[in-house]
Short mmCIF file of the C-alpha atoms (twelve columns), coordinates in Angstrom:
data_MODEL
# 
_entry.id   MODEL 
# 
loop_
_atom_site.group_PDB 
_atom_site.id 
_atom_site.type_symbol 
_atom_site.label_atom_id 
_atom_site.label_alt_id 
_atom_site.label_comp_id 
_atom_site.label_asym_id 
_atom_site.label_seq_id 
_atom_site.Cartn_x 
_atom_site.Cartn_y 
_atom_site.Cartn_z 
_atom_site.pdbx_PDB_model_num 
ATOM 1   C CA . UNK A 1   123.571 63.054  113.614 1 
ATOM 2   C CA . UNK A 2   121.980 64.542  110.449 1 
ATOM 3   C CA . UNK A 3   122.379 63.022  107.793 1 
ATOM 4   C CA . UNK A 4   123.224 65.342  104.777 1 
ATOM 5   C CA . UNK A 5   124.140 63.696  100.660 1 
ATOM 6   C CA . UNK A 6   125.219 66.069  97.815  1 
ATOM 7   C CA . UNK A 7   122.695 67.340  95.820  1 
ATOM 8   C CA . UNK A 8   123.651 64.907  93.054  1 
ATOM 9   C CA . UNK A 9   123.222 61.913  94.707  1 
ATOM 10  C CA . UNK A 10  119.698 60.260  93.597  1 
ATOM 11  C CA . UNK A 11  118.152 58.562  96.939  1 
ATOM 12  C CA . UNK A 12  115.052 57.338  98.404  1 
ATOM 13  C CA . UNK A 13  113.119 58.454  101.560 1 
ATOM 14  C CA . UNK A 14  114.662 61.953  101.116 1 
ATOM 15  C CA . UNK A 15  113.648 65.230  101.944 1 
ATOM 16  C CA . UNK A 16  115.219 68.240  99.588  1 
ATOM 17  C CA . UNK A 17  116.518 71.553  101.069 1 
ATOM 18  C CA . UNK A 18  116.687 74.783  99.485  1 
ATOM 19  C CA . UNK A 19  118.529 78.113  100.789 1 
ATOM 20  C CA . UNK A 20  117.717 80.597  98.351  1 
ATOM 21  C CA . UNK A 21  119.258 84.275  98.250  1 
ATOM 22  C CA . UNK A 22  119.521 87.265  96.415  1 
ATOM 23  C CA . UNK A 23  122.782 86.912  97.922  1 
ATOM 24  C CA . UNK A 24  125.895 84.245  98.593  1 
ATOM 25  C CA . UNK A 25  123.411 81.815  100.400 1 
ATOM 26  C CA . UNK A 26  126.055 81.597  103.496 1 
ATOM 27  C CA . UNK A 27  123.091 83.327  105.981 1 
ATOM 28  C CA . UNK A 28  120.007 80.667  105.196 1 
ATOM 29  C CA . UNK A 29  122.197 77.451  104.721 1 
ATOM 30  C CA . UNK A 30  124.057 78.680  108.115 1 
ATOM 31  C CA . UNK A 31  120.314 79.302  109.852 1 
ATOM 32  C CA . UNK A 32  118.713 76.811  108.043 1 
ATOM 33  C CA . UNK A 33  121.615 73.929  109.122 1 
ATOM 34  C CA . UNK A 34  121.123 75.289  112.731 1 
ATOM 35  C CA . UNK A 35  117.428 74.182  112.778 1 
ATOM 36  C CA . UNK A 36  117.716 71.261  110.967 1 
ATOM 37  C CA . UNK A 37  120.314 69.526  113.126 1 
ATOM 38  C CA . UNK A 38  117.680 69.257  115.517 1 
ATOM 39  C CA . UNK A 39  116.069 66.890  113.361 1 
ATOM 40  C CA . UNK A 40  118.771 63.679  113.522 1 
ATOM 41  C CA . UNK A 41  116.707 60.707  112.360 1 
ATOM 42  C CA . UNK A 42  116.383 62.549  108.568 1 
ATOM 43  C CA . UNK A 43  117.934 62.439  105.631 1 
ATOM 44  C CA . UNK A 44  118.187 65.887  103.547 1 
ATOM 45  C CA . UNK A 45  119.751 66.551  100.371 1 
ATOM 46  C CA . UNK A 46  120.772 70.070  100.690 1 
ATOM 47  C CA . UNK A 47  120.784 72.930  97.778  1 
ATOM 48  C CA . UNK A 48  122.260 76.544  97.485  1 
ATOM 49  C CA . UNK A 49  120.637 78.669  94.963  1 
ATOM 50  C CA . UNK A 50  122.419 81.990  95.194  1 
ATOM 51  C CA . UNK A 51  121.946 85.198  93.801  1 
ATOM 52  C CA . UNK A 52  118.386 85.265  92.692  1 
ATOM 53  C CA . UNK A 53  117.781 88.629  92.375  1 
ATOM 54  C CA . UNK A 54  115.736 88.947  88.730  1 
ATOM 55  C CA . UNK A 55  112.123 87.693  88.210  1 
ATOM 56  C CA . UNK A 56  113.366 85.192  85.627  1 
ATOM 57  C CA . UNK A 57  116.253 83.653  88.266  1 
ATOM 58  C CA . UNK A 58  113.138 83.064  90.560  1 
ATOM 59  C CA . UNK A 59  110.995 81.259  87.993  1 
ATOM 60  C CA . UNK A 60  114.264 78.832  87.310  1 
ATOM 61  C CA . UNK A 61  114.136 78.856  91.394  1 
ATOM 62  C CA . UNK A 62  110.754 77.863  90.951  1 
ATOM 63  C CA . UNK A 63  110.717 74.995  88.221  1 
ATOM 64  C CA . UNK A 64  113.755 73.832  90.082  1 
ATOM 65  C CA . UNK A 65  112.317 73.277  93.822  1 
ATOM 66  C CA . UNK A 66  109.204 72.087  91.949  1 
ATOM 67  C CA . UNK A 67  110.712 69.271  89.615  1 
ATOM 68  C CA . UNK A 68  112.927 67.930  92.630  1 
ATOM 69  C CA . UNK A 69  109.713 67.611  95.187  1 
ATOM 70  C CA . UNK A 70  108.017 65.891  91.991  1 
ATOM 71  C CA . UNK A 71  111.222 63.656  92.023  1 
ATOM 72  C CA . UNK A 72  111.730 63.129  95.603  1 
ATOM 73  C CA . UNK A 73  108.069 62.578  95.944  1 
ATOM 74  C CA . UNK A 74  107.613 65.143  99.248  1 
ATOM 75  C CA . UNK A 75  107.276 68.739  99.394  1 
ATOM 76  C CA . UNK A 76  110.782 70.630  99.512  1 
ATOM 77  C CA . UNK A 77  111.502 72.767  102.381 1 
ATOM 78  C CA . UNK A 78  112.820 76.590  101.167 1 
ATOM 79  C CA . UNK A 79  114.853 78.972  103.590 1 
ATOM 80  C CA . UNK A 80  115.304 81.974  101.919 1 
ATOM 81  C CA . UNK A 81  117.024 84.972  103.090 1 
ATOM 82  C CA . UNK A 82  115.461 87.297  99.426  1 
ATOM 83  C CA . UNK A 83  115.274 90.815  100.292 1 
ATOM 84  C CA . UNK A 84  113.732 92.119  97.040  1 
ATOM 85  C CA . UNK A 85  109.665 91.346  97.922  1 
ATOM 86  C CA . UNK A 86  108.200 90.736  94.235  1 
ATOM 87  C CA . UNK A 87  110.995 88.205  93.671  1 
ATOM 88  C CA . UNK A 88  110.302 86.782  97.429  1 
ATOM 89  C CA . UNK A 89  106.702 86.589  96.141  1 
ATOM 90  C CA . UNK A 90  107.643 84.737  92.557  1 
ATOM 91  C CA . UNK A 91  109.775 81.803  94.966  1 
ATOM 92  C CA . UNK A 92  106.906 81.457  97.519  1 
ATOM 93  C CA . UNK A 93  104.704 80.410  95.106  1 
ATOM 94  C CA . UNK A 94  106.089 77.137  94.795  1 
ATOM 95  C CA . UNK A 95  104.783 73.734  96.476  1 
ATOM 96  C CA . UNK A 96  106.962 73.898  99.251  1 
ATOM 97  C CA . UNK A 97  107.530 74.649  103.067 1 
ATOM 98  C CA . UNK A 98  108.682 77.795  102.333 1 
ATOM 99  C CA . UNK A 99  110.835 79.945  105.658 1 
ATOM 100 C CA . UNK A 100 110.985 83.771  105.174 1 
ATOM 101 C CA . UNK A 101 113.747 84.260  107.249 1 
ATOM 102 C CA . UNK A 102 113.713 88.164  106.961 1 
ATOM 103 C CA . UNK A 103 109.524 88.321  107.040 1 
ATOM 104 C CA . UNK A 104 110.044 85.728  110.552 1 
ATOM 105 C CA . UNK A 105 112.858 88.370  112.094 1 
ATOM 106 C CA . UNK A 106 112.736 91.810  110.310 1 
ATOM 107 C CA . UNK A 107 109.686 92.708  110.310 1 
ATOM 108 C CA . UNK A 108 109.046 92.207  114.147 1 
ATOM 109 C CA . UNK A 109 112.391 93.933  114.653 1 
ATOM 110 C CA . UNK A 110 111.229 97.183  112.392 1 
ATOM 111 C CA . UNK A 111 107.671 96.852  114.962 1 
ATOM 112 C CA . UNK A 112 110.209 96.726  118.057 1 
ATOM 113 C CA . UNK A 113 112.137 99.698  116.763 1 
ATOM 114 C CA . UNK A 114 109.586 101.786 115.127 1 
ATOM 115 C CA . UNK A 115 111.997 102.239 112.181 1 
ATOM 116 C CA . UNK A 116 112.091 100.190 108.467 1 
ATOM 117 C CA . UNK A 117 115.362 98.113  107.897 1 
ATOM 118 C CA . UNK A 118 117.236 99.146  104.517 1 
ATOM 119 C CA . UNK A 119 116.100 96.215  102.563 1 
ATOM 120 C CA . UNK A 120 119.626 96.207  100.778 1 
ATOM 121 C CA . UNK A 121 121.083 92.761  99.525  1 
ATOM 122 C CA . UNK A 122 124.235 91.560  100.698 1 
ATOM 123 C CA . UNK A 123 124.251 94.012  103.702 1 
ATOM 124 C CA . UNK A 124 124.776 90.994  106.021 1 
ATOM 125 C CA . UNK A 125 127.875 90.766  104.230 1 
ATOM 126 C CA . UNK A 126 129.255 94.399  104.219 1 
ATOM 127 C CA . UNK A 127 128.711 94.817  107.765 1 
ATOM 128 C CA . UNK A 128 132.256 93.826  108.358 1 
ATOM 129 C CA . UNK A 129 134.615 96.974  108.057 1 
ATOM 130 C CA . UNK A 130 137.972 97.043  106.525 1 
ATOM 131 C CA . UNK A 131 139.467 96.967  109.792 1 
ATOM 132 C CA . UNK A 132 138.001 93.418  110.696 1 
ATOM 133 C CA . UNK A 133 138.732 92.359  107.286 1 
ATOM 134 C CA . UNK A 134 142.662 93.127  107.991 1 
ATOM 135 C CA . UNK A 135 142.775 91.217  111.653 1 
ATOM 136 C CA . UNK A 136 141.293 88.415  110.374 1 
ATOM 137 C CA . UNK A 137 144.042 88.032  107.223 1 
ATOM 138 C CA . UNK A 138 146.506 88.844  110.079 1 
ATOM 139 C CA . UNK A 139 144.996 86.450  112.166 1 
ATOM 140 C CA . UNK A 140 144.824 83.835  109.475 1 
ATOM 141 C CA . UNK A 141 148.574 84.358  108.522 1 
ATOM 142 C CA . UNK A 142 149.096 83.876  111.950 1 
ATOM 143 C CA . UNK A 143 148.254 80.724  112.102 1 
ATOM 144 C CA . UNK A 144 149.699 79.414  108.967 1 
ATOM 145 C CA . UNK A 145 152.928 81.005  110.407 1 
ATOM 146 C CA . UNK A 146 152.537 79.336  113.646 1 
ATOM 147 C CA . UNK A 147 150.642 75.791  112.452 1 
ATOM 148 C CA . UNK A 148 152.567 72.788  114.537 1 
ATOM 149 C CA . UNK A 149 155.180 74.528  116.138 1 
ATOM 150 C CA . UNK A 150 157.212 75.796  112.977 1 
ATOM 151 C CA . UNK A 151 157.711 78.869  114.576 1 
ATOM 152 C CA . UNK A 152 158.264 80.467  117.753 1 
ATOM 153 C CA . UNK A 153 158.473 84.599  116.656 1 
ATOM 154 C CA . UNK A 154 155.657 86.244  117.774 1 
ATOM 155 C CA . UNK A 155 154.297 83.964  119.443 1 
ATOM 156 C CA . UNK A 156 153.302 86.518  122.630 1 
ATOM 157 C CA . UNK A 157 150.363 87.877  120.342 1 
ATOM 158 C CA . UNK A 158 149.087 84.493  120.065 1 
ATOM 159 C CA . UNK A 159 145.738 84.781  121.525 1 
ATOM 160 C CA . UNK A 160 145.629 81.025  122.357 1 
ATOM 161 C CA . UNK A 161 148.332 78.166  121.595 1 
ATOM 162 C CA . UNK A 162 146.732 74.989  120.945 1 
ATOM 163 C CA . UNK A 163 148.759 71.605  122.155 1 
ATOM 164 C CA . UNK A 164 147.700 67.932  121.752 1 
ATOM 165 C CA . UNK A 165 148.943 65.139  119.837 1 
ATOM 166 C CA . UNK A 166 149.568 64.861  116.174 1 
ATOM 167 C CA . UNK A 167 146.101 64.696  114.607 1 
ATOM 168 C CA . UNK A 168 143.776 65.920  117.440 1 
ATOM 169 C CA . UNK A 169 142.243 69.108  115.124 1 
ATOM 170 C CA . UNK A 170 144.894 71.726  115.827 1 
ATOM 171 C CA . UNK A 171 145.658 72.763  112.677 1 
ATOM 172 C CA . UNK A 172 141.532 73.159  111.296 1 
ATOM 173 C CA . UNK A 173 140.185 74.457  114.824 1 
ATOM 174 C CA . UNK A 174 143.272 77.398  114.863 1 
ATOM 175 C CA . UNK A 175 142.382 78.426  110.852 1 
ATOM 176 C CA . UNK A 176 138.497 78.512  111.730 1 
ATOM 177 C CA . UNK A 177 139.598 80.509  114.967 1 
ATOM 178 C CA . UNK A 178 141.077 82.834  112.474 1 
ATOM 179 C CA . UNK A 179 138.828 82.923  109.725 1 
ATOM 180 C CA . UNK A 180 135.715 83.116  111.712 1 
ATOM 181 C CA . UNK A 181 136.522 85.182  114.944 1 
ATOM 182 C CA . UNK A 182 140.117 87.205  113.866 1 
ATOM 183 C CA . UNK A 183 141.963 85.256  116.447 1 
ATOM 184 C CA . UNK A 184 145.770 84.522  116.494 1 
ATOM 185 C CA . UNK A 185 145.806 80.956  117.039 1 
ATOM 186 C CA . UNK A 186 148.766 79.137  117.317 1 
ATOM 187 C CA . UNK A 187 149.071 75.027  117.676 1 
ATOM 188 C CA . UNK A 188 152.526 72.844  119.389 1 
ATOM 189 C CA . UNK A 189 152.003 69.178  118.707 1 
ATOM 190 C CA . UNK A 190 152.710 67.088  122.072 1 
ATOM 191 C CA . UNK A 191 155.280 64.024  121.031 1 
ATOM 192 C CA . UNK A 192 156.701 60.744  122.653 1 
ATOM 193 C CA . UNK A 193 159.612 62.728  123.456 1 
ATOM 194 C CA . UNK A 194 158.217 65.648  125.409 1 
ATOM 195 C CA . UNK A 195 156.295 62.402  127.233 1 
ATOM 196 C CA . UNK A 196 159.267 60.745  127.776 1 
ATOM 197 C CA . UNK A 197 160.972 64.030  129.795 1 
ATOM 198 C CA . UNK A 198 157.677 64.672  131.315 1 
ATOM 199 C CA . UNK A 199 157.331 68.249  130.318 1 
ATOM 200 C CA . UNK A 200 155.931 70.798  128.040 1 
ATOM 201 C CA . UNK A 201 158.356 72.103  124.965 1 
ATOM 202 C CA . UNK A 202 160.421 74.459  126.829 1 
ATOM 203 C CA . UNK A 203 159.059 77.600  124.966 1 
ATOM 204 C CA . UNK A 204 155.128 76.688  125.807 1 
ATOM 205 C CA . UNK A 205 156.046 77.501  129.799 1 
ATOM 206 C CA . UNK A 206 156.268 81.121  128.931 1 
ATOM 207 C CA . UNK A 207 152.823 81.294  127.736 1 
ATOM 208 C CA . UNK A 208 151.117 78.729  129.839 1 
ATOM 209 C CA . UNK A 209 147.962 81.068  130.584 1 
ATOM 210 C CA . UNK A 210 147.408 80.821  126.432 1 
ATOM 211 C CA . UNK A 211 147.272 77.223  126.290 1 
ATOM 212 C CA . UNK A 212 144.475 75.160  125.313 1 
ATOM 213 C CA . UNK A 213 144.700 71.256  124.570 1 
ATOM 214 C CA . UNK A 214 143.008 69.077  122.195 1 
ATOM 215 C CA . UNK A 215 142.484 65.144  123.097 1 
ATOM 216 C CA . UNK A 216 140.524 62.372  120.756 1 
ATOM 217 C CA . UNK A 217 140.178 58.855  121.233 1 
ATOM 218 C CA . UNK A 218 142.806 56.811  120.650 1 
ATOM 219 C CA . UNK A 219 140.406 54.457  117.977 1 
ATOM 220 C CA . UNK A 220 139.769 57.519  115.988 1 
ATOM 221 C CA . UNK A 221 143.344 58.890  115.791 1 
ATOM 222 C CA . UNK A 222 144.584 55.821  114.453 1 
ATOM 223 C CA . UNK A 223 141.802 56.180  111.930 1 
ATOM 224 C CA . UNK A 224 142.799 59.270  110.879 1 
ATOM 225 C CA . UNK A 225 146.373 58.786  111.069 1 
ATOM 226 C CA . UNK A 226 145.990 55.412  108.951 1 
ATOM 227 C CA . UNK A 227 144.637 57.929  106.108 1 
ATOM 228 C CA . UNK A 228 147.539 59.921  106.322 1 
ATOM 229 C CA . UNK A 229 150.228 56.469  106.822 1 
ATOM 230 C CA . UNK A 230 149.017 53.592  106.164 1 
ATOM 231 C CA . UNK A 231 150.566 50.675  108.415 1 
ATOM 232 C CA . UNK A 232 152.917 52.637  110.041 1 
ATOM 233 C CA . UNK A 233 153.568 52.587  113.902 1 
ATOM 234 C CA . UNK A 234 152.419 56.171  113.816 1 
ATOM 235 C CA . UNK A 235 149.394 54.750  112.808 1 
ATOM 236 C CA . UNK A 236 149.369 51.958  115.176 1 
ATOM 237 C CA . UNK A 237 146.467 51.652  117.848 1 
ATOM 238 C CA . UNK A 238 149.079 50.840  120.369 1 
ATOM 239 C CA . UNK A 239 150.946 54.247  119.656 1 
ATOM 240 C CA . UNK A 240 148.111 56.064  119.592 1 
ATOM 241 C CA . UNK A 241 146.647 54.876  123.284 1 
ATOM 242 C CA . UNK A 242 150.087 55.750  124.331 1 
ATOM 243 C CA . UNK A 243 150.605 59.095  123.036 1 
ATOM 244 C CA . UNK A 244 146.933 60.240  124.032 1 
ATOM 245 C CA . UNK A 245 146.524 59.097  127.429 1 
ATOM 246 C CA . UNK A 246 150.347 60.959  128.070 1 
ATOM 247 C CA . UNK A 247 149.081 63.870  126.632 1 
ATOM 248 C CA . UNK A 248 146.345 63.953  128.959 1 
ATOM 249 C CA . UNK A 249 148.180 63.328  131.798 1 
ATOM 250 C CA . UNK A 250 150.710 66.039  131.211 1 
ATOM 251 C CA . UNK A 251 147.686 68.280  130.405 1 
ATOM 252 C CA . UNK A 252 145.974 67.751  133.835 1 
ATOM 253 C CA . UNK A 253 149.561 67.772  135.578 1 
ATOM 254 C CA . UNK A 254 150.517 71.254  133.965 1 
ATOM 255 C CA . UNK A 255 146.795 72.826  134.438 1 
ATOM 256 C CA . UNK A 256 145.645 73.180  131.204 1 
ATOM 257 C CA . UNK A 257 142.519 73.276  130.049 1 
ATOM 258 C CA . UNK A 258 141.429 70.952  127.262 1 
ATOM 259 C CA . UNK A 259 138.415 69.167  125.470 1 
ATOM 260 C CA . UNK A 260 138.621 65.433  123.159 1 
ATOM 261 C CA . UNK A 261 137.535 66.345  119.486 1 
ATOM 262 C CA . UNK A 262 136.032 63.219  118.930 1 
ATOM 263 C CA . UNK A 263 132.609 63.762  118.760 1 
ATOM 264 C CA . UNK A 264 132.720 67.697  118.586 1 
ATOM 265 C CA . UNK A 265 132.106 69.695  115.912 1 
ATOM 266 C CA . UNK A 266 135.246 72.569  115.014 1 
ATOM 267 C CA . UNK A 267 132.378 75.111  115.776 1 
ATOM 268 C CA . UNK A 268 131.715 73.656  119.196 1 
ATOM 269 C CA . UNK A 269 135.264 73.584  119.705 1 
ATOM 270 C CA . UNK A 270 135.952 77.023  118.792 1 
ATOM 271 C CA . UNK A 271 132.976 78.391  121.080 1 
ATOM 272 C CA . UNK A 272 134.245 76.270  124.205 1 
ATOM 273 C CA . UNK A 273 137.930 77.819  123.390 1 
ATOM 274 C CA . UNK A 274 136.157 81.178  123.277 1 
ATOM 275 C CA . UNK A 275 134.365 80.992  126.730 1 
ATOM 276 C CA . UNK A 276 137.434 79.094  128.760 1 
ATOM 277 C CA . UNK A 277 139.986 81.399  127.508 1 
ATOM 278 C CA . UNK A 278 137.434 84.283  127.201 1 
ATOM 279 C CA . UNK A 279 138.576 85.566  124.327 1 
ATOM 280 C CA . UNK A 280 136.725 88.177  121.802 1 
ATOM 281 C CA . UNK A 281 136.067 87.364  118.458 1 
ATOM 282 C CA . UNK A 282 136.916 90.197  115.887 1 
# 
């Protein structure tokens, strides 16, 4: 796994990363991340310089990146996702690795197409209409609405209902589900007394096609639930190798499809959720 510290933190045998925009930031870091996870034996320090869009915000870029390769005693690595080209110019100067994420993918695209892109900041950010805007605040109301089985109204425009036991992910994976994609993601936590009369809550059966379960090792939920209740028997290892391997069972008695969190990432559990369930992000 990668191992990322906070930009604060002073440490040795460490290699700096900058994502610098005339923008948010969101694009490089997001592209930038991608790569780097590749790279799982490092340790990178990573740093978001938004909106540098003057010449003098790209000298302070510069002195920046400069003074913390001096400090960290290797050359920084720069993703930028700058639009403007004199200000790209000013940054590249630097003594860095420096990754022109537009020069590397617009420019070959504008040869492909025979046409120049607009060059306007931000537009990776506009692209998404009003009407996407409004399904995913729907979508992410949704979920709050419908987060652990408060509520059963509506739930026939859930696009997927999420079961699994207490502490599993539901609650983060349906919010990112929302936020990310638009998509109405209820979650129904599975407990000791649904196991003990060997069925689903009544109202899931209804909507079985929509269901999608969540699993995680039973060490790990009792880590996480220990945060949450310290020396309780909700907590307890014992309760938690129960309650997992019934919720399994039941899950591959009733048909439904399902994944263990453990060692997943909410983004690789969204995309799996996505492409069993084909849903459509909006």
């Amino acid at each position: 796994m990668l191992n990322m510290i906070p930009d604060e933190q002073a440490t040795h045998n460490v290699r700096t990363v900058f994502y610098v925009s005339d923008g948010t930031g969101i694009t490089a870091e997001t592209f930038g991340h991608s790569l780097l996870t590749q790279f799982d034996s490092l340790t990178l320090r990573q740093v978001r310089l938004p909106f540098v869009d003057t010449a003098t915000k790209a000298a302070d870029a510069v002195r920046r990146i400069a003074a913390q390769g001096e400090a960290d005693g290797n050359r920084p690595i720069v993703f930028s996702t700058l639009v403007n080209a004199e200000i790209n110019d000013v940054v590249r100067q630097v003594d860095a690795m420096f990754l022109d994420l537009f020069a590397t993918f617009v420019e070959p695209l504008e040869m492909e197409f025979g046409v120049k892109s607009t060059h306007t900041i931000g537009r990776s950010h506009t692209a998404a209409d009003s009407a996407q805007y409004k399904r995913r605040m729907e979508a992410i109301n949704f979920a709050m609405a419908h987060d652990d089985g408060q509520s059963n109204v509506g739930l026939a425009s859930a696009d997927v209902i999420l079961v699994g036991v207490s502490r599993s992910g539901k609650t983060p994976t349906s919010l990112y589900l929302a936020m990310q994609h638009g998509i109405k993601a209820a979650n129904y936590p599975l407990i000791p007394e649904d196991f003990e009369r060997n069925r689903l809550p009544d109202t899931l059966y209804r909507f079985k096609s929509k269901l999608f379960g969540l699993s995680i090792s039973p060490d790990r939920l009792a880590e996480v639930r220990f945060e949450r209740r310290p020396n309780s028997r909700y907590a307890s290892l014992e309760a938690c190798r129960y309650e997992v391997a019934e919720a399994e069972t039941m899950m591959k008695r009733e048909g439904i499809r399902w994944l263990s969190s453990t060692t997943k990432s909410i983004e690789e559990i969204a995309a799996t959720i996505l492409h069993e369930l084909q849903l459509h992000a909006s």
